[in-house]
N, C-alpha and C positions, 0 to 999 in steps of 0.2 A: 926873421922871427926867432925867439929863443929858444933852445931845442925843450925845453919845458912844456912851454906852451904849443908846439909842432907836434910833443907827441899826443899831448891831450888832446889835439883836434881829432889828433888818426886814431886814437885807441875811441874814441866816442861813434867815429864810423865803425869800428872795427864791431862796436858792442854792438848800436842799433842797426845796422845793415845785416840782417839775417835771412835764412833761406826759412822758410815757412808754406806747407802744404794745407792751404786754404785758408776758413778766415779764423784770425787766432784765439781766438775765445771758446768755440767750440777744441781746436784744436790744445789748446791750454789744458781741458779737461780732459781729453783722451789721453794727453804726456800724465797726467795726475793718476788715470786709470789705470795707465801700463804699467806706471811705475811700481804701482800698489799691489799690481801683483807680480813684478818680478821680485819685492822685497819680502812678498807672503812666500813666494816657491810655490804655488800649484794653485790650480784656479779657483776662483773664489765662488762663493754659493748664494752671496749675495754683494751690492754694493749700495753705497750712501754718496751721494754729490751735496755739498753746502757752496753755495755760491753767491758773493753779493750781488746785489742790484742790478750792475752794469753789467756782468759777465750775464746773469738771465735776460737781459733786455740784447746783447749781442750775440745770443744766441739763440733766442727763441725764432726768430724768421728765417736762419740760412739755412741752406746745405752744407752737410758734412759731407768734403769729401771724401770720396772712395766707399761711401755706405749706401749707395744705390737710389740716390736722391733724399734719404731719409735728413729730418731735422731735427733738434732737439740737445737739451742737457743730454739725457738717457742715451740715445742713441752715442755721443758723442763719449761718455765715459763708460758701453757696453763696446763699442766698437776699441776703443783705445785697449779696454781690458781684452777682450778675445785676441787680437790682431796687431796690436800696437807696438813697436820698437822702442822702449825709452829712448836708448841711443842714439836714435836719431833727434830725441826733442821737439821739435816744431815742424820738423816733419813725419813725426812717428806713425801717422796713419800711411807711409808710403809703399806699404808691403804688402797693406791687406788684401785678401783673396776672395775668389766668391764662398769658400767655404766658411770664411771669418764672416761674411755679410749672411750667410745663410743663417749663422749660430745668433748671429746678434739680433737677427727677426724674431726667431724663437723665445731668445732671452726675455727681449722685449716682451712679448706674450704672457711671457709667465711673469712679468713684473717686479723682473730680478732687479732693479735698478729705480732707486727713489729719489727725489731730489727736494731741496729745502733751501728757500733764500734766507740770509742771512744780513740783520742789520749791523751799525754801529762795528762795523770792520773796511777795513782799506778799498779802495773804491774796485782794486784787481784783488778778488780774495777769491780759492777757490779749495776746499779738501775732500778728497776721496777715501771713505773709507770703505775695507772691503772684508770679507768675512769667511775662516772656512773649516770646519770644525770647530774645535775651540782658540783659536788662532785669529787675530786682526790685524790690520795694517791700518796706520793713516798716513797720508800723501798733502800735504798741504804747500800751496802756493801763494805768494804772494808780491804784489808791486810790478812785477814784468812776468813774462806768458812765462819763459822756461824756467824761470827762479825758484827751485824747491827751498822755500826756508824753514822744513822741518821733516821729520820722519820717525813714527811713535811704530814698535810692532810690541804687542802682547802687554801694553803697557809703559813699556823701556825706553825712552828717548832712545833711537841710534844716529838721529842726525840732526842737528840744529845749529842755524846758518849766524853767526854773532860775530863774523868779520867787521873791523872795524869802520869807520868811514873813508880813512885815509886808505885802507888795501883795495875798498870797493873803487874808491877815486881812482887809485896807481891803474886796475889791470881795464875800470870801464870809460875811462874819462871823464870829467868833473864836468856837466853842462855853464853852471854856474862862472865859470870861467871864460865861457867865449860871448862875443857880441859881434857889431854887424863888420863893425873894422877885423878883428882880428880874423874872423869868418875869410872876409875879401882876401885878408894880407896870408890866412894858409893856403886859399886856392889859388893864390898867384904862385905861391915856391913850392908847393908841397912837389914830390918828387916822385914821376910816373911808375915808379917799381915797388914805390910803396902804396899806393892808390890805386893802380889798375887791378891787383888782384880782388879785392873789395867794389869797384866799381862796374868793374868789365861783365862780371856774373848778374848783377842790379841789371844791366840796359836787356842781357842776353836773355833770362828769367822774364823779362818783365815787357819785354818785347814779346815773347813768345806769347804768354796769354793774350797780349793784346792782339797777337794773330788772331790768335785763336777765339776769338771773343767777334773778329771782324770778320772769319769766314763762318763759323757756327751757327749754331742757333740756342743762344746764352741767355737766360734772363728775360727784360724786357728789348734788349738788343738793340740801347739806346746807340754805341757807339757806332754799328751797322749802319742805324735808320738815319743819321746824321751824314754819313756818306752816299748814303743811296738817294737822299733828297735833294743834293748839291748837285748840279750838274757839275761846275768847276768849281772844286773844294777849296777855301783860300787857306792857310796856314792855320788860322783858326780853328777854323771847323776841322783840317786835320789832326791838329794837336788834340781839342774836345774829344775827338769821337776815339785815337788811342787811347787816351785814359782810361773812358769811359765803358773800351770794350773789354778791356782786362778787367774790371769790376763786373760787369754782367758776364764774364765766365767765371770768376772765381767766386761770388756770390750764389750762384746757381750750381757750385760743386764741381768744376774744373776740376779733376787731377794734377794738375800741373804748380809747379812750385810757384812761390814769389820773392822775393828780394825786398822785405819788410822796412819802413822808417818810425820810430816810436810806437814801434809793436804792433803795426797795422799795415797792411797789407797792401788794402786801398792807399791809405797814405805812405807806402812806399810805390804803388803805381801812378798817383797823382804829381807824386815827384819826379817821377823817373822821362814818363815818354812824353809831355810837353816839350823837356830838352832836346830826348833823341827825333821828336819830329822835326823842331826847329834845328838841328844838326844835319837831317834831311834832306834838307829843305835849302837851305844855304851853303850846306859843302863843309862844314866843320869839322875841322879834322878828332882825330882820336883824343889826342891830348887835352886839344883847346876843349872839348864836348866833355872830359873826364872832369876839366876846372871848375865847369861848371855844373857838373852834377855832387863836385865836393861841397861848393857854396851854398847849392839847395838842399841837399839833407843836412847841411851844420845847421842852415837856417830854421828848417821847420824843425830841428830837435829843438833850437833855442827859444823859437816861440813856445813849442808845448811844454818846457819847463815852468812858465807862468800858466798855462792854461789845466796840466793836468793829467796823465795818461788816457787816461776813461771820464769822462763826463760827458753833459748834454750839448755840449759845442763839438758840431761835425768837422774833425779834425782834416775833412780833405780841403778847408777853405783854407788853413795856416798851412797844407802842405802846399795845395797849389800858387799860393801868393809868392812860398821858397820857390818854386820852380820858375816861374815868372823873371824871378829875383834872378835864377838862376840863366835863365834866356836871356835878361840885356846883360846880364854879365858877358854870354859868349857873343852876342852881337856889336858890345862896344869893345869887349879886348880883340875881339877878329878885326877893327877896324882904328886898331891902336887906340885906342880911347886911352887918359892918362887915368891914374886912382882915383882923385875926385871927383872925377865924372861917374864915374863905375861907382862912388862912393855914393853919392847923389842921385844917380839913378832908384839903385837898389834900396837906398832910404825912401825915397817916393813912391816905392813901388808898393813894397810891403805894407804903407801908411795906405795908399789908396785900396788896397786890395782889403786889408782885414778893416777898414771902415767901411767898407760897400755894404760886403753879406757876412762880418763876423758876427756869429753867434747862430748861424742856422743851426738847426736843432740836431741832436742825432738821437734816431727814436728805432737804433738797433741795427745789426746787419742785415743787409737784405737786399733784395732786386732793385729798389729805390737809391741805394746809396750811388751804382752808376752815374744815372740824372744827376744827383749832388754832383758828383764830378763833374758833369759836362755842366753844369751851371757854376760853378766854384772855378772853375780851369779858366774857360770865355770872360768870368769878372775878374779873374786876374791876368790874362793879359790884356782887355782895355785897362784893367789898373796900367798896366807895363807901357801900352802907348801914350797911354796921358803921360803917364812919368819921364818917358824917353823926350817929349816937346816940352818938358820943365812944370809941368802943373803937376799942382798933391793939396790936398785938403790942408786948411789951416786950421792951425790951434785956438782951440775953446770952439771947433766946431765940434760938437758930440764926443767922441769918445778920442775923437786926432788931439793928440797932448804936444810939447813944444821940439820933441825930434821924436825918431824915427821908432829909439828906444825905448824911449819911455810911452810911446801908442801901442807899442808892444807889450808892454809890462800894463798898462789900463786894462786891453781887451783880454788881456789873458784873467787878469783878473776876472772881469765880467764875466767868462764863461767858467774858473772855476769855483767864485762863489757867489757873483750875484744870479749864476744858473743852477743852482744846487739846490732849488726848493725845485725847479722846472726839471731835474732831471727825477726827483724823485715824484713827481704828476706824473709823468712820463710812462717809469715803472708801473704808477697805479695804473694808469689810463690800459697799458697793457693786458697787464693782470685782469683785468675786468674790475678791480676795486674802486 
């Protein structure tokens, strides 16, 4: 591979592989909260959230965590403002105390904190502003959770993000640049001293909630009740029920960090432990298990370049179909399988899996999204078993186009614009409107 192209793959891990404390859209506004008032200097007396669409519909059902089960916009940029670290980013609620939870009940009370959706702006749009004397801050975000692309205090622009395409490309990696081959051809040579530090904290993070999600009492504790109903759990059902328990703790407010893919949390856990159960489960070493979790998140960042950051397509079906992708990767290179098999496999895999159930809806974060998992993860890997015995849906069946890529490039499509009247019903349906 030519070191151009090798590091673009790595710097694309490097960007979307993030550490993140709970789910990001609430957490997005808390980093906008905190920021706004480390840039005012002293607490503010009141605040404003402006949020599009998507960030209100992914926040209006979870738990924030560390604020004592509370939900909401409000809660989410009073708690970031009282208690919040910018510095830490996307884990900036990691510090708060009960005396930050005590102040942020109060806040709440008094109605210190208003919020307002916002149309005809980027589908991740989020600004805080705050107020304190005669003195304001605005915090505005937008495109990715941590990406502040502006900072106004008392009027004065101090910060605004007008990096070019090519500096964004050099330090985040260009998606636009990988596909299924070249995906395959970095997680064969990429090179364990550059990958482990990036991946090791993914299985380690993201393992953990999913502990934790299986001994707890999280959510609706799909990933629990799917073990506890098995007597003899097949690989299946194990691989489901990790996914899906890390989502019913971190859904329900887990303190506990995650290891993010395309800004989502859930879809960094739906990529993550299908691999490390089937690594389990078969003996997979470290390496061989690292190759194949490089292949899965290159994959589902490259599907959701076509589909979209935020929209009405539940992004845990394009991550679990990468993971899928990513399992017969590690099952046919453990058994020396040559490229084109591995090439062919994971072609089949992803075509069968995102023509099943792509396009289920996503109607916000919430205790529901779990389920999604455990229904999203089991139709991709019967995608992976059909594909592993040579069957895959043929072209000019519905949305299966003539290879692997271009069924990729349709449904992404379909979910981010022939679902874009569906996400905004969605919003309404919400709203009560």
């Amino acid at each position: 591979m030519k070191q151009i192209d090798y590091k673009n793959h790595l710097n694309i891990l490097r960007h979307e592989l993030q550490v993140a404390l709970g789910c990001t859209e609430p957490i997005a506004i808390a980093y906008a909260g905190a920021k706004a008032r480390e840039v005012l200097g002293k607490m503010p007396e009141s605040c404003h959230i402006r949020c599009s669409g998507n960030i209100v519909k992914n926040v209006k059902g979870v738990t924030v965590p560390n604020s004592g089960g509370l939900r909401g916009m409000e809660v989410a940029a009073v708690l970031g403002i009282v208690g919040g670290d910018p510095n830490r980013e996307l884990a900036v609620l990691e510090g708060v105390t009960d005396e930050d939870r005590a102040l942020t009940r109060k806040l709440l009370s008094e109605k210190y904190c208003t919020c307002e959706l916002v149309k005809g702006v980027e589908n991740l749009y989020i600004t805080a502003e705050v107020k304190a004397g005669g003195d304001s801050v605005s915090v505005e975000i937008q495109e990715q959770h941590n990406n502040i692309t502006k900072i106004v205090k008392n009027g004065e622009v101090l910060f605004e993000k007008n990096e070019s395409r090519e500096t964004g490309v050099e330090q985040e990696g260009d998606p636009e640049k990988i596909d299924i081959r070249s995906i395959i051809e970095f997680a064969d040579c990429v090179e364990m001293k550059d990958v482990e530090p990036i991946l090791e904290p993914q299985i380690r993070y993201n393992k953990a909630i999913s502990e934790e999600g299986l001994h707890g009492e999280w959510g609706v504790q799909a990933g629990k009740s799917l073990l506890a109903r098995a007597k003899e759990p097949d690989i299946h059902i194990k691989a489901r029920a990790a996914a899906s328990a890390g989502s019913d703790a971190r859904m329900a407010g887990c303190p506990l960090p995650v290891v993010i893919n395309c800004g989502s949390g859930n879809q960094g856990i739906t990529v993550t432990m299908p691999i490390v159960a089937y690594a389990e489960e078969y003996g997979a070493d470290a390496e061989l298990t690292y190759r194949a979790l490089a292949l899965a998140n290159l994959l589902a960042v490259h599907q959701k370049k076509y589909i979209g950051r935020l929209s009405a397509y539940c992004g845990v079906v394009s991550a679990a179909a990468a993971s899928a992708c990513g399992v017969a990767y590690m099952l046919l290179r453990g058994r020396g399988a040559d490229t084109e098999e591995v090439y062919g496999a994971v072609c089949r895999t992803v075509t069968n899996g995102i023509c099943t159930i792509g396009g289920m809806v996503c109607d916000g974060a919430k205790s529901s999204c779990a389920t999604k998992i455990s229904v999203a993860v089991e139709n991709a890997l019967m995608a992976m078993d059909l594909a592993m015995e040579g069957h895959v849906f043929q072209p000019g069946e519905g949305l299966t186009m003539d290879g692997a890529e271009e069924t990729i490039q349709a449904v992404g499509r379909m979910g981010r614009e022939g679902m874009r009247e569906t996400d905004i019903e969605i919003l309404n349906i919400m709203l009560g409107h």
